[in-house]
C-alpha positions in Angstrom: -15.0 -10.6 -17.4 -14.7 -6.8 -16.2 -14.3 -4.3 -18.9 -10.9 -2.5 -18.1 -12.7 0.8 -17.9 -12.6 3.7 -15.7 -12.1 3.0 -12.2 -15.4 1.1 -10.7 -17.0 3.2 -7.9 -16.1 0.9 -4.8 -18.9 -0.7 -3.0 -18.2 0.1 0.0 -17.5 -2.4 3.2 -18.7 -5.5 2.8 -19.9 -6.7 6.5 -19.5 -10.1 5.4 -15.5 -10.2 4.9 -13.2 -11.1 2.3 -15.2 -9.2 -0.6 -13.2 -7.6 -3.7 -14.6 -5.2 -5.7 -13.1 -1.4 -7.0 -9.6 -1.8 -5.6 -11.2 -2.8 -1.8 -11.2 -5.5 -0.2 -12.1 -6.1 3.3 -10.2 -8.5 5.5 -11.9 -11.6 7.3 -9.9 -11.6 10.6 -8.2 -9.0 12.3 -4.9 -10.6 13.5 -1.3 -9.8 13.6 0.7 -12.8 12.2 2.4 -13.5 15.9 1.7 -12.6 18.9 2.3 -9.1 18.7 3.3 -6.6 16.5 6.6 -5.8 15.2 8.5 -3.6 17.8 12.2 -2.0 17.6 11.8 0.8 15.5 12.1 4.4 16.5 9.0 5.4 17.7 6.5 9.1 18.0 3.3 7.8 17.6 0.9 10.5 18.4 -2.6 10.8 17.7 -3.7 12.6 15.1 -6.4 15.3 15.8 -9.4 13.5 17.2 -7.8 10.7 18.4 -7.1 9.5 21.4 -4.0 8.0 22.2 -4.2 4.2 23.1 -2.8 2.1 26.3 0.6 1.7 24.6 1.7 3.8 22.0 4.8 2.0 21.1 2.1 -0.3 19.3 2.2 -3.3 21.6 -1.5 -3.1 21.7 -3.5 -4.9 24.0 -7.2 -5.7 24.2 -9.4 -3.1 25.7 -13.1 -2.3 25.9 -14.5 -1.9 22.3 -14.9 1.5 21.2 -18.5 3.1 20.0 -18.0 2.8 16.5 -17.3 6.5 15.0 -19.2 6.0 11.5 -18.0 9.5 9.4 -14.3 9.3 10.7 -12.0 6.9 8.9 -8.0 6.8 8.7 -6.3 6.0 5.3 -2.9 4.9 4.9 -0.3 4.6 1.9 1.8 1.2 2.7 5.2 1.6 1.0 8.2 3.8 3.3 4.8 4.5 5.5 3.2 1.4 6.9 6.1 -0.7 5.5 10.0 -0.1 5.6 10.8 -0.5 1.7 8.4 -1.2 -1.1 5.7 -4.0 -0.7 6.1 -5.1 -4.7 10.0 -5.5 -3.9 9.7 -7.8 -1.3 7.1 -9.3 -2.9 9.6 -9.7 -5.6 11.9 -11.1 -3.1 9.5 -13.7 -2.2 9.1 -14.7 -5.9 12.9 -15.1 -6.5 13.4 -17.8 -3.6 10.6 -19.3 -5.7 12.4 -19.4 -8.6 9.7 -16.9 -9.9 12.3 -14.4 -11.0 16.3 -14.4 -10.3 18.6 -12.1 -8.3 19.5 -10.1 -11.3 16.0 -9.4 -12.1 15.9 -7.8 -8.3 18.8 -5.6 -9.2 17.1 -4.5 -12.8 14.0 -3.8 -10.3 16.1 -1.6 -8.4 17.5 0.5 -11.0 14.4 0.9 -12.9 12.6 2.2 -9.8 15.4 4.7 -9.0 14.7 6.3 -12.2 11.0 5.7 -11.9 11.4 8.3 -8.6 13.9 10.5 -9.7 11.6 11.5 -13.4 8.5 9.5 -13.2 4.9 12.1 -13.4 1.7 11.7 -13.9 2.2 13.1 -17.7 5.5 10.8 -18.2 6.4 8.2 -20.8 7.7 6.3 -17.3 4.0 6.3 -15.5 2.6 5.6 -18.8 4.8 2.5 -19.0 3.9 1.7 -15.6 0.5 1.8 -15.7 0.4 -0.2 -19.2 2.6 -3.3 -17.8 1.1 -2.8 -14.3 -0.3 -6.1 -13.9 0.9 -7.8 -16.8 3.3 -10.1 -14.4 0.3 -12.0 -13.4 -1.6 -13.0 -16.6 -2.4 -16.7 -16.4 -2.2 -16.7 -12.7 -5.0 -17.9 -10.4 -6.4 -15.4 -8.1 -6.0 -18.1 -5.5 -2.3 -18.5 -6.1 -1.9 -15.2 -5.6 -3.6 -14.8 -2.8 -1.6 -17.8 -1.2 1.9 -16.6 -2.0 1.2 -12.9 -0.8 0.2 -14.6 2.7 3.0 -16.4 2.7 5.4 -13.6 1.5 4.6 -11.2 3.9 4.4 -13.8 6.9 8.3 -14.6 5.6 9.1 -11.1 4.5 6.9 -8.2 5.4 5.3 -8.5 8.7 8.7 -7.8 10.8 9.2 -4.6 7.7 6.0 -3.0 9.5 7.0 0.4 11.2 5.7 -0.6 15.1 5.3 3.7 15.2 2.8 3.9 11.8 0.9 0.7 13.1 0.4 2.3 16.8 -0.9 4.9 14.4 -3.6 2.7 13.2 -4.4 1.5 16.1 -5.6 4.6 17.8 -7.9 5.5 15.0 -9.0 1.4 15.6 -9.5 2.0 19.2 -11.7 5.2 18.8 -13.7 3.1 16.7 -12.9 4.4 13.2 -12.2 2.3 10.2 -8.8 2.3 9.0 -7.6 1.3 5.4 -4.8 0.7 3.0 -4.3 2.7 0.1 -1.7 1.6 -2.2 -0.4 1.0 -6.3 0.1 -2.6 -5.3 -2.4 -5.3 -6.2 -5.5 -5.0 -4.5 -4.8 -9.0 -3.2 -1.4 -8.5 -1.8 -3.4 -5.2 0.0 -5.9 -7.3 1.3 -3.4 -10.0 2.9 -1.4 -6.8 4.5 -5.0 -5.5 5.9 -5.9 -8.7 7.0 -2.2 -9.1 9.2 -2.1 -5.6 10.0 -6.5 -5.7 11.8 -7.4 -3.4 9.6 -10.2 -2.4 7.9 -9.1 -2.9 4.2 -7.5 -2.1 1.1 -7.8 -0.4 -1.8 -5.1 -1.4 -4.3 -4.6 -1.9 -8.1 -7.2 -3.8 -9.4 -6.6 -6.8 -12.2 -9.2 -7.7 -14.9 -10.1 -11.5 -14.0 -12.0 -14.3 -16.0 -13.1 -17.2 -14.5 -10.9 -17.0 -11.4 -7.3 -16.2 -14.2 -5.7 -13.2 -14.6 -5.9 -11.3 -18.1 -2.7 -8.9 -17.0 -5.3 -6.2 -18.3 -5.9 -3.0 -15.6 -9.1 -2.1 -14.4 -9.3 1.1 -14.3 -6.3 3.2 -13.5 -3.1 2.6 -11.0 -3.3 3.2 -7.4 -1.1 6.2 -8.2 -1.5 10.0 -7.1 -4.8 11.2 -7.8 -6.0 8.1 -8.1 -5.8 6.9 -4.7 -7.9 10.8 -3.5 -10.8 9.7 -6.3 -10.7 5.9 -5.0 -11.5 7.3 -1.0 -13.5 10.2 -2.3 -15.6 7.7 -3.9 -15.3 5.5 -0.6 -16.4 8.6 1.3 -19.7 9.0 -0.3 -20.5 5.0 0.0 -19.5 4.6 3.6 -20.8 8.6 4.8 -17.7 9.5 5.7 -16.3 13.1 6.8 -13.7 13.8 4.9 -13.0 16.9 6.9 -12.7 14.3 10.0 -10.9 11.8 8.4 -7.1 11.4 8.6 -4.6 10.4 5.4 -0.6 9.4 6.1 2.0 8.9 3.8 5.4 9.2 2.8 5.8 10.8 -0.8 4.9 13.9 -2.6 2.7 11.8 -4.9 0.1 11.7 -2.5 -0.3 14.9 -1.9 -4.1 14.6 -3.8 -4.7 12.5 -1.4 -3.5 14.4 2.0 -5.0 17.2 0.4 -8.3 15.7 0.7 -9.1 14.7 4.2 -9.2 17.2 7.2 -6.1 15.7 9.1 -3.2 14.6 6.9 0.2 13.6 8.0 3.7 13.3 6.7 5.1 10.0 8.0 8.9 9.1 7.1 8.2 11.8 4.4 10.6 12.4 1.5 12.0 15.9 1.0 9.3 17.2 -1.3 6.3 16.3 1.5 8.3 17.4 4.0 8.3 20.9 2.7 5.3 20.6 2.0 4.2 19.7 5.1 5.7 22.6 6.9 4.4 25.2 4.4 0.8 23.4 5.0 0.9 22.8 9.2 0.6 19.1 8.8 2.1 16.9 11.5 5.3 15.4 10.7 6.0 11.3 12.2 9.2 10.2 11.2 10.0 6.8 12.5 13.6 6.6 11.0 16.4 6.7 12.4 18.3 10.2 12.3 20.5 8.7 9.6 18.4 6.9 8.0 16.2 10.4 7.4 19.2 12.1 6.5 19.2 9.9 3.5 16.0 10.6 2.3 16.7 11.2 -1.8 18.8 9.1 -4.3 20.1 6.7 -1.8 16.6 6.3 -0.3 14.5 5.6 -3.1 17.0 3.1 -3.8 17.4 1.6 -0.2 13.5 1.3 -0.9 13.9 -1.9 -3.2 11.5 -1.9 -6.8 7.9 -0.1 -6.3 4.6 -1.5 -8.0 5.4 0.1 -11.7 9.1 -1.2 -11.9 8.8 -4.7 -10.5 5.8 -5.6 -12.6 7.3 -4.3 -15.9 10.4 -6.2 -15.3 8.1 -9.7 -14.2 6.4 -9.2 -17.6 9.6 -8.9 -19.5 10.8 -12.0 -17.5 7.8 -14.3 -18.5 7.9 -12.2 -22.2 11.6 -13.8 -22.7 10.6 -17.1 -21.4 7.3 -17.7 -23.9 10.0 -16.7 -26.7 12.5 -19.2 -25.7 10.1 -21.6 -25.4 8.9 -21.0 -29.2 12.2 -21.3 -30.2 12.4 -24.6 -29.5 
């Protein structure tokens, strides 16, 4: 069993595929779960600096020569309201109620609880400190393979067409100038690995559960994917893999990440809430919004709501869920 310390360093890319260890994984394929990515959203899918934009930047990719590999330049990029319209945990969620995992009310407690989360949660807060102590609690007694098996099959139901085509085309470029590209996000680091696997990415660097003999304990190790963690966890990356930070390229959606934009030479705001966005424009960052006008026009209370339950709210509510269901059971 893995002491639920500090967060391990990572170790690095595995060539071999598949590997978990420190919050990355690295995919085994590089496929997108049909035969071409998601399309239909609005689309501005620019290169950041350094990169050269690709055959189609509406992100229906299609094969071309492989690139030299560029070995100190790397892309890193948050999933929820940036890769992904909404939050993966809530439709991961989803997925579990039409298993009978947890109920529609549950979904609307999820909801509420991560409005609130949003609107007062910090790094210093009672609310983070409730999130990062129930975290993973939702899976105790699970199998690492069962999880691993509904999170393919959740995001082939659920996800995949949630992908923004624009943030993906993103990828790609970075892909096609022969830089690796990761995931960086508070989910669990298995449901990140499935996403980096669909999406042909690199990897993912997620939320990390203590596991004994292939069983969840619902212990952390280490910290949540959250904030300043996520700028340690590819700082760490950085040094393992040689990386540049200063020619490396971070994108996300929320003011929480702003340790982590803060630490690569090209960040971008994509789909960012009103926070990033001024802070964006204050810093010279590029700005990608893949919304709708409407839809940005919401960005706030509605938004964060519109969003579904992120990591901290679903899991606390799961673990209350299976909480009241080993009580009823004693009381019979």
């Amino acid at each position: 069993m893995r002491a639920a310390a500090s967060l391990p360093a990572p170790t690095g890319y595995p060539r071999g595929g598949g590997d978990r260890e420190g919050g990355i994984v690295v995919p085994r394929t590089r496929r997108w779960p049909q035969s071409e990515p998601p399309t239909g959203q609005d689309d501005d899918s620019r290169a950041a600096p350094g990169v050269e934009p690709g055959p189609d930047p509406a992100g229906r990719h299609t094969a071309a020569p492989a690139a030299t590999p560029d070995l100190t330049a790397a892309a890193f990029f948050d999933v929820d309201n940036t890769m992904l319209q909404g939050a993966s945990m809530y439709w991961f969620a989803r997925g579990l109620a039409a298993r009978k995992y947890v109920s529609a009310g549950d979904l609307l407690r999820f909801a509420a609880r991560q409005l609130r989360f949003r609107l007062v949660a910090t790094e210093h807060s009672g609310q983070m400190d409730l999130a990062k102590r129930s975290a993973l609690a939702f899976v105790a007694g699970w199998r690492v393979a069962d999880m691993e098996r509904l999170a393919e099959e959740i995001y082939d139901e659920l996800i995949a067409e949630r992908v923004w085509s624009g943030t993906r085309a993103l990828a790609q470029l970075h892909l096609d100038a022969g830089q690796r590209v990761w995931l960086v996000t508070a989910a669990p680091a298995e449901i990140g690995r499935v996403m980096a696997t669909r999406l042909g990415l690199t990897g993912a660097i997620g939320t990390v559960a203590e596991v004994s003999n292939g069983v969840y304990t619902g212990a952390l190790v280490g910290d949540l994917m959250h904030g300043a963690a996520k700028a340690d966890a590819i700082t760490k990356l950085a040094a393992l893999e040689g990386l540049d930070l200063g020619r490396c390229a971070a994108y996300s959606d929320s003011i929480n990440d702003l340790p982590m934009l803060s630490t690569v030479g090209h960040p971008v705001a994509v789909n960012p809430d009103s926070a990033l966005r001024r802070e964006a424009r204050r810093q010279g960052w590029q700005v990608r919004d893949f919304r709708s006008a409407r839809k940005a026009a919401r960005v706030g209370v509605p938004m964060a709501l519109a969003a579904g339950a992120g990591a901290g709210a679903v899991v606390t509510a799961l673990a209350l869920r299976r909480r009241r269901r080993r009580r009823r059971g004693r009381d019979r």
